[in-house]
matplotlib code that plots the C-alpha trace (Angstrom):
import matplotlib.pyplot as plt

x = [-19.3, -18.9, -22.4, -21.4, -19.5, -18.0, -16.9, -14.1, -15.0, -17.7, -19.5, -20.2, -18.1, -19.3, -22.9, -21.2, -20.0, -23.2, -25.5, -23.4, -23.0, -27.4, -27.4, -24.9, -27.3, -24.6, -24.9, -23.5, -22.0, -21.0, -19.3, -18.8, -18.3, -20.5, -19.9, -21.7, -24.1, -26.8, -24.6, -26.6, -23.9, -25.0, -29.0, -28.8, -26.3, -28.1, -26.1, -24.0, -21.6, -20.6, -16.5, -15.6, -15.6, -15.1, -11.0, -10.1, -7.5, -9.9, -12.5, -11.7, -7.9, -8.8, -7.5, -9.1, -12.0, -12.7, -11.9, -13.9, -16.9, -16.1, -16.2, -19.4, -21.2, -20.0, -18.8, -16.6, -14.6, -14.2, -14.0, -11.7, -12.8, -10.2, -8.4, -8.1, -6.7, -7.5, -3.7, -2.3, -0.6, -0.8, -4.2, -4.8, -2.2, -5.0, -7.5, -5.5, -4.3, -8.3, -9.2, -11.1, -11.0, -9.2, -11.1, -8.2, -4.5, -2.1, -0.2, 3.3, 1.7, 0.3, 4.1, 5.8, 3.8, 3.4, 7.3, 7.7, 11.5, 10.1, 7.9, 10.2, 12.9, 9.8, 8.7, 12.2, 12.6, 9.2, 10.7, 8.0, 9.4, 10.4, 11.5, 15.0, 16.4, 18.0, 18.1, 17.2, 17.1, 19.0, 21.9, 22.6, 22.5, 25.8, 24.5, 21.5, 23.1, 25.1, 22.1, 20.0, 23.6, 23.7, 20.0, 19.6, 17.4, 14.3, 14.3, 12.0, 12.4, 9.8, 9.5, 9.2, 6.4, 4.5, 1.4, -1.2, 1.7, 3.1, 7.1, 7.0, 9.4, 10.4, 14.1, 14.5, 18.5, 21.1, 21.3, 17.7, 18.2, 19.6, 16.4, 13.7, 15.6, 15.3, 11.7, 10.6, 12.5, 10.7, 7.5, 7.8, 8.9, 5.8, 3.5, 4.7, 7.1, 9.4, 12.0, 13.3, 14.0, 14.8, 15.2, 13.8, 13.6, 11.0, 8.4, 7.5, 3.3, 2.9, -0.3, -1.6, -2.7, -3.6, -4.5, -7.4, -5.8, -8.1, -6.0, -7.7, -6.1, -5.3, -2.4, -4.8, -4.3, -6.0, -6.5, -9.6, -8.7, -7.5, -8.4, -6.7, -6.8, -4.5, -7.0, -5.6, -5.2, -1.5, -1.6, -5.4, -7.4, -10.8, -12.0, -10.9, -12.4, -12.0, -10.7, -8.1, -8.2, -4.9, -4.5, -4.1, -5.3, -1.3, -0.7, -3.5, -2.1, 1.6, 0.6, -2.2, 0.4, 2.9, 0.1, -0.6, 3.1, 3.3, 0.4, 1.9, 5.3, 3.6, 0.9, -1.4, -4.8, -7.8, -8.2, -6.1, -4.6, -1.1, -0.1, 1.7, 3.1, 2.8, 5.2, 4.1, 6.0, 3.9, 6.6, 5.3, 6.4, 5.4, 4.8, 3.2, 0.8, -2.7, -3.7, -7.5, -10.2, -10.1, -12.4, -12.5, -13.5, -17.1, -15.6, -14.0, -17.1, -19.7, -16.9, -17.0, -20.1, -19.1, -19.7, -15.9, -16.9, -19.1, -15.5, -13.3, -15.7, -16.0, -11.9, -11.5, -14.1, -11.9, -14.0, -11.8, -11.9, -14.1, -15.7, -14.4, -14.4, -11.5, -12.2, -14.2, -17.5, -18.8, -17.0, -17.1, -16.0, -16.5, -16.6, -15.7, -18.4, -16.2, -17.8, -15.1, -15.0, -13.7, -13.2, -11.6, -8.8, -10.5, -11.2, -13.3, -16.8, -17.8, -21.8, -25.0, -27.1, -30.2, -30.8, -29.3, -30.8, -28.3, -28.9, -30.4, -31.2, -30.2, -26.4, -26.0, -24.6, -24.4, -22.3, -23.1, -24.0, -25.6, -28.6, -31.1, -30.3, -26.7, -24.1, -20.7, -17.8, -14.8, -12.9, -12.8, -12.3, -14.5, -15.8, -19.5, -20.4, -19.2, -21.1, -20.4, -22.0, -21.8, -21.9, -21.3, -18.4, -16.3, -18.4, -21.3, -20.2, -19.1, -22.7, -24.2, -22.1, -22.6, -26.5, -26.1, -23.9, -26.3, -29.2, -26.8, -27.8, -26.1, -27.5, -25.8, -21.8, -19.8, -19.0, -16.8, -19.7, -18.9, -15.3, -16.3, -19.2, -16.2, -13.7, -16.3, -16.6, -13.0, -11.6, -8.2, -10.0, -12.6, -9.6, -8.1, -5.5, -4.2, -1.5, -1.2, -0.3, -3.1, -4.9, -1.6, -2.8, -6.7, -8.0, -11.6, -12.3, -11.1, -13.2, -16.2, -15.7, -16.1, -19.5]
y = [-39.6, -37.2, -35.0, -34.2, -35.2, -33.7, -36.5, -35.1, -37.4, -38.5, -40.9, -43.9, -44.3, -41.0, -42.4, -45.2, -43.5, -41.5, -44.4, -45.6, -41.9, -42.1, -45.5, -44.0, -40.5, -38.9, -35.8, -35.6, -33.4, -34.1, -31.9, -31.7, -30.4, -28.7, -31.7, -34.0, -31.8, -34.7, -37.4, -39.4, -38.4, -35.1, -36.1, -38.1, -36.0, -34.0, -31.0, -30.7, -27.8, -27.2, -26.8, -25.9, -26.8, -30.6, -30.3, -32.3, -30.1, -27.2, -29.2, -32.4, -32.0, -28.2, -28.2, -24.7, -25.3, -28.5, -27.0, -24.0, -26.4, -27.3, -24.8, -23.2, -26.4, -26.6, -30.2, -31.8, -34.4, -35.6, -38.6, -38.9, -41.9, -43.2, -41.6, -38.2, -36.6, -39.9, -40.4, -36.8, -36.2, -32.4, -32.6, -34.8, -32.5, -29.3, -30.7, -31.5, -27.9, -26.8, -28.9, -31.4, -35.0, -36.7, -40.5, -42.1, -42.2, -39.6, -37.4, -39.2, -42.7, -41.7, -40.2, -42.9, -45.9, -43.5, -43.6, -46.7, -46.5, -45.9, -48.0, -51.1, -50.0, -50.2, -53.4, -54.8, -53.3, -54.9, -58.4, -58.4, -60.4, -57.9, -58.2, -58.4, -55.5, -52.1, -50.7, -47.3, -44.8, -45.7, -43.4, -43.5, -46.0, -48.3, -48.3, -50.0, -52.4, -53.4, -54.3, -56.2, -58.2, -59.5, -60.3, -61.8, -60.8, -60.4, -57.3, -54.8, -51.1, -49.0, -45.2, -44.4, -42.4, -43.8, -45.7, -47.4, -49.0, -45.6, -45.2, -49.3, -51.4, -55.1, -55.7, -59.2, -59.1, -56.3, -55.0, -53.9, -52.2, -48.4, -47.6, -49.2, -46.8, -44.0, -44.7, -45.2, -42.2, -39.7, -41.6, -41.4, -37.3, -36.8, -38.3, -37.6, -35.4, -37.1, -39.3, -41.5, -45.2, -48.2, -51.5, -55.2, -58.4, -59.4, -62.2, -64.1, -65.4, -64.0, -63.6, -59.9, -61.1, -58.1, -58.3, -55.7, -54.2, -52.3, -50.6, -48.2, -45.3, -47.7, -50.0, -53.2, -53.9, -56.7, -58.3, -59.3, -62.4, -61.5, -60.4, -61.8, -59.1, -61.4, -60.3, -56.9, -55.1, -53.1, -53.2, -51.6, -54.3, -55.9, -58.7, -59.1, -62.4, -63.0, -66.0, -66.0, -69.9, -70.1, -69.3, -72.0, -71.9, -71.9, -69.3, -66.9, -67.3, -65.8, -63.2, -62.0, -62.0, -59.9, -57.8, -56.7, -56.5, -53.7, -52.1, -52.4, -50.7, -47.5, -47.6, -48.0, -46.1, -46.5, -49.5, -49.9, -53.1, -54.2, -55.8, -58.9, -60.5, -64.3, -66.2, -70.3, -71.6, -69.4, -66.8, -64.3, -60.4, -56.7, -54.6, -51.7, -50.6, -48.4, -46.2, -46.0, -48.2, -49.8, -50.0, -53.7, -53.2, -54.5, -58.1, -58.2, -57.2, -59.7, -62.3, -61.3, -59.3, -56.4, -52.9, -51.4, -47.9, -48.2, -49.6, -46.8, -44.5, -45.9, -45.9, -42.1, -41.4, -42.9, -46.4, -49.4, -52.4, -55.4, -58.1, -58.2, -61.8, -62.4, -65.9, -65.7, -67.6, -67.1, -66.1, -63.3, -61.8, -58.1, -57.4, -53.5, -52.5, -49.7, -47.3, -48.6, -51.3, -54.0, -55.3, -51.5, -52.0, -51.2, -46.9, -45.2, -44.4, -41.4, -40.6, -40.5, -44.0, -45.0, -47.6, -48.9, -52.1, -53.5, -56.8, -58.2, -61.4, -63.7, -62.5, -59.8, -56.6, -53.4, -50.3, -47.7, -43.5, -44.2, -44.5, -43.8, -40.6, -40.2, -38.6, -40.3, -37.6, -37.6, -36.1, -39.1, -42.6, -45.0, -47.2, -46.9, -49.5, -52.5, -56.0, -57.9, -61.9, -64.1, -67.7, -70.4, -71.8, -70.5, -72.0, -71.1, -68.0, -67.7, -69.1, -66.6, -63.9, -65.5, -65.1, -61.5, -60.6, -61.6, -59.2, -56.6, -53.7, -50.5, -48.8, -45.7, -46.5, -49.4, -51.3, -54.1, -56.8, -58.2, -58.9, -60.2, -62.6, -63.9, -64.3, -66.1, -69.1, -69.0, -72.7, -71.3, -69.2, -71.4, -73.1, -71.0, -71.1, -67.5, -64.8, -61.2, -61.8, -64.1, -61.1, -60.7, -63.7, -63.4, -62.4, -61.9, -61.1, -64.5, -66.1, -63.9, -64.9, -68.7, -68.3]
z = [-26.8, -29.9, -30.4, -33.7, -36.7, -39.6, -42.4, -44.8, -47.3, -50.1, -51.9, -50.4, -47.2, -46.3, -46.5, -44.6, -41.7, -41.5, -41.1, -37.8, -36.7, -36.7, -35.0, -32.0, -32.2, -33.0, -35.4, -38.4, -40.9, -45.0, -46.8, -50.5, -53.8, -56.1, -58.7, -55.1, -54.6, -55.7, -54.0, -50.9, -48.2, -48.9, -48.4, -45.5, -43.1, -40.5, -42.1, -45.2, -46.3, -49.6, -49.6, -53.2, -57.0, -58.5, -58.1, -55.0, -54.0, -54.0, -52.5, -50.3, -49.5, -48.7, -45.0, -44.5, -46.2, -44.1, -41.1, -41.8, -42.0, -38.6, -37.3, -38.8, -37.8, -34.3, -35.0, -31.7, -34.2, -37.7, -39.2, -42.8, -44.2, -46.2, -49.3, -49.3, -46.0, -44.0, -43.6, -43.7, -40.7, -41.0, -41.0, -37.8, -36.1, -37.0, -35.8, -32.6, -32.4, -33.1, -30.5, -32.9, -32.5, -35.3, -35.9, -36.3, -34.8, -34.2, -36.1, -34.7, -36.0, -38.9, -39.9, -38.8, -40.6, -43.6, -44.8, -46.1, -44.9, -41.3, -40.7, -42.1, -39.6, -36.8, -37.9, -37.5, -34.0, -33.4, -34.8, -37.2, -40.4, -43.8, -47.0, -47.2, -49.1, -48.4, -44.7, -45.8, -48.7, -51.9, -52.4, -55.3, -58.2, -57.7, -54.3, -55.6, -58.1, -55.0, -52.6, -55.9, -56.2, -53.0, -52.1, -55.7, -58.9, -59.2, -57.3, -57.0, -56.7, -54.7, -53.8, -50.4, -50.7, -53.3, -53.3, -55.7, -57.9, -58.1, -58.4, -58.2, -60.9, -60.6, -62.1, -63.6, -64.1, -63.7, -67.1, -66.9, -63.6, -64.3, -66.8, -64.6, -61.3, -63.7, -64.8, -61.3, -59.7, -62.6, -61.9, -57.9, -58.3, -60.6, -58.3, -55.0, -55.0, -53.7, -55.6, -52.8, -53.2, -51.6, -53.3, -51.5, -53.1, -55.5, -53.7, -56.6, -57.2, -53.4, -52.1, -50.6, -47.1, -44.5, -41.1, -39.5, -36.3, -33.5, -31.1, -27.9, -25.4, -22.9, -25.1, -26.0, -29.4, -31.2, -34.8, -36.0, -38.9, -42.4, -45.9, -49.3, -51.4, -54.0, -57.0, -58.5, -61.6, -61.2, -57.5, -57.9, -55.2, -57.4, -54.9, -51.4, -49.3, -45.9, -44.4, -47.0, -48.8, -47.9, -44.7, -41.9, -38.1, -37.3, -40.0, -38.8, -35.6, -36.1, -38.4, -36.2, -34.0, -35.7, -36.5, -32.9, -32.3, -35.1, -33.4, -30.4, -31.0, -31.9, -29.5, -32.2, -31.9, -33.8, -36.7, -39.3, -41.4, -41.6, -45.1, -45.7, -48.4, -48.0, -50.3, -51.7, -48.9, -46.4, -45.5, -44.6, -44.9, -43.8, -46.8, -45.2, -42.5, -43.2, -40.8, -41.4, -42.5, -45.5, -48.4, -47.7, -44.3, -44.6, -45.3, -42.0, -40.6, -42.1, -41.0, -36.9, -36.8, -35.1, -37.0, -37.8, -37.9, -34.7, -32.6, -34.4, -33.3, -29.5, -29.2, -30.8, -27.7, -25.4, -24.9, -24.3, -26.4, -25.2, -26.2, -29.9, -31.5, -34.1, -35.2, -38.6, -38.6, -42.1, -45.4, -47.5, -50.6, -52.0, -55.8, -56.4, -58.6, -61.0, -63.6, -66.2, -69.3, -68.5, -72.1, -72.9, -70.4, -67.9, -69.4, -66.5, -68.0, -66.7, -67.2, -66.1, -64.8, -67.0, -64.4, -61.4, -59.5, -57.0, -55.7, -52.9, -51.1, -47.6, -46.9, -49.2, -48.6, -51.1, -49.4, -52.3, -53.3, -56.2, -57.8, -61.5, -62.8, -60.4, -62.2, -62.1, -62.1, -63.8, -60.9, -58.5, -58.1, -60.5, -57.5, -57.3, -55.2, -53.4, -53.5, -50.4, -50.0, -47.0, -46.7, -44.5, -46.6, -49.7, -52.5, -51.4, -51.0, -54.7, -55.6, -54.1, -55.3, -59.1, -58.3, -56.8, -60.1, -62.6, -60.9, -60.5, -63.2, -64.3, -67.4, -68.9, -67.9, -68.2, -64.9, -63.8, -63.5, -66.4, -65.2, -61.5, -63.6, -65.3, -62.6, -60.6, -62.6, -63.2, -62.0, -60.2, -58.3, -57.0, -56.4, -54.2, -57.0, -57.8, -56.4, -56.8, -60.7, -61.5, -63.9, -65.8, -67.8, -67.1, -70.9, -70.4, -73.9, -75.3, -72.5, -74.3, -77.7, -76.8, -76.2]

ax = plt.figure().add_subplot(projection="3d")
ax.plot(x, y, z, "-o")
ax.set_aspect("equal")
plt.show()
């Protein structure tokens, strides 16, 4: 086992990671930015290294600066989180060539899951269902207008390397399709870098179903039950639950499946989720593969009871899997808790907290950095905490998460609570009634005024 390690990360998975690290007596390390110098991750690591000024890229995507930290520290491994370097491939393949474990998979994986055009061509060597669409890079733009022609409108446009709606446009009908390829091409070369497309047919009201993979060093790959993430603001995820209200024993079954074949063609190491879109019929298709945990990670866990980070950990020491129960027993649902305003289109809000009281109570969970008189930074995702309730069933669940909302206070920013209070007594989705669009109509203003 690991004696010591570093996290290349912040905020509140960093604090996250650190509180298994102490529970496996294993030694840790945070590093951070001068703008995180107050942050918890920072308090609570054995050891903490400042890296560098608020920028990110002089700060937490500093390979050199990171790896400095290492090796000042003495740490044996490092664990990325997730954002940031968590799926660079260059930087797993230093550490390698440093000698330093990399908590997570290798640099071959990570590359070959990270292209969006790669990892589609695995998945249909694997015989895991895709979206039918182009077979590789666009060419050129009759090229395109070809492929949308014969797989039918709507299509939608994607850049290989893009990510977080990035470089994304849905085309209705061919007229429309040479300015949203020229839109999304200047968007994708902004933002990546990299202006490569391909083109695969639009799933219309689909839900965003994802499967958690584990995979060890000695080729046992398993899945442990699914999330919906179906409740997003321009592909941004805002609740995830876990089982999905959708999902059906026979349905779990063959995706869970599929998952563990996609693991399994790359010799998948470590966790990570494969994404599905699932259409009303229950069709499913691979959208893309993460190779690292997810934010959402902690509703997989209060679902199975087994800690994520703690198994991750175990399988980057070379610990084979055992023992791990897929089948959920409970149900839960996370609110992101952001510092924007909801009713302001959701601007961040920046700022220092008045007042912060999370919630508490029977089954539920708050994973957060924050706290009275914590500064929230302009330079880094909004997300200050994440509220996480458990229940025996779904309604209860959303009951409870109602009751944990209501005592849930932030003074001094703007949050999201307002928004999740709202979408919680929302009849479609107490339902189970909504799909990856369901906010494009959600007006949570009007729903204000009425009262």
């Amino acid at each position: 086992m690991f004696k010591k390690i570093l996290i290349a990360n912040r905020g509140e998975i960093a604090l996250r990671i650190i509180r298994t690290c102490k529970e496996m007596g294993i030694k840790t390390v945070a590093v951070y930015s001068t703008a995180d110098k107050d942050s918890l991750h920072v308090r609570f690591a054995d050891e903490a290294v400042c890296i560098g000024p608020p920028s990110s890229a002089e700060s937490y995507l500093s390979i050199p600066k990171i790896m400095a930290a290492v090796e000042i520290t003495n740490a044996d491994a490092i664990h990325p989180g997730y954002g940031f370097l968590a799926e660079n491939a260059d930087f797993a393949e230093v550490c390698s060539e440093y000698g330093i474990k990399f908590i997570g998979p290798t640099p071959e994986m990570i590359r070959k899951m990270g292209d969006k055009i790669t990892a589609k061509e695995t998945m249909i060597k694997a015989g895991v269902p895709v979206v039918p669409g182009s077979e590789g890079l666009l060419k050129d733009l009759k090229t395109g207008l070809k492929i949308a022609k014969k797989i039918g409108y709507p299509i939608i446009l994607k850049a290989t390397a893009g990510g977080g709606g990035k470089g994304m446009r849905v085309v209705w009908k061919a007229e429309e399709f040479e300015n949203q390829w020229s839109m999304a091409r200047n968007e994708a070369k902004a933002s990546f870098g990299n202006d490569g497309m391909y083109v695969e047919k639009f799933i219309e009201e689909p839900r965003h179903i994802e499967i958690q993979i584990i995979g060890d060093q000695f080729g046992t790959v398993v899945h442990l039950s699914e999330r919906d993430c179906s409740i997003q603001r321009r592909h941004q995820k805002l609740v995830e639950e876990a089982p999905s209200p959708f999902m059906t024993e026979e349905l779990r079954e063959r995706m869970g499946d599929a998952a563990i074949k996609a693991g399994e063609s790359i010799n998948y190491e470590g966790v990570g989720t494969v994404e599905f879109l699932v259409d009303k019929h229950r069709n499913f298709y691979f959208m893309e593969m993460n190779t690292r945990i997810q934010v959402e990670h902690p509703v997989t866990e209060e679902v199975i009871d087994h800690d994520l980070i703690k198994e991750q950990i175990k399988v980057a020491a070379g610990i084979e899997l055992t023992g791990i129960n897929y089948i959920p027993t409970m149900h839960a649902i996370e609110c992101r808790i952001n510092a924007e305003d909801p009713f302001n289109n959701f601007r961040p809000s920046p700022g220092k907290i008045n007042s912060f009281h999370s919630a508490k109570g029977h089954g539920v969970r708050v994973d957060t950095h924050v706290y009275a008189g914590y500064q929230i930074s302009p330079y880094y995702d909004s997300m200050i905490a994440k509220l996480i309730c458990k229940a025996q069933t779904r309604e209860e669940c959303i009951t409870k998460m109602q009751r944990a909302l209501d005592e849930f206070i932030v003074e001094g920013v703007k949050t999201t609570v307002p928004f999740h209070q709202r979408l919680m007594k929302d009849p479609d989705f107490r339902a189970g009634n909504f799909h990856t669009g369901f906010l494009n109509d959600f007006n949570l203003e009007e729903e204000e005024d009425k009262k």
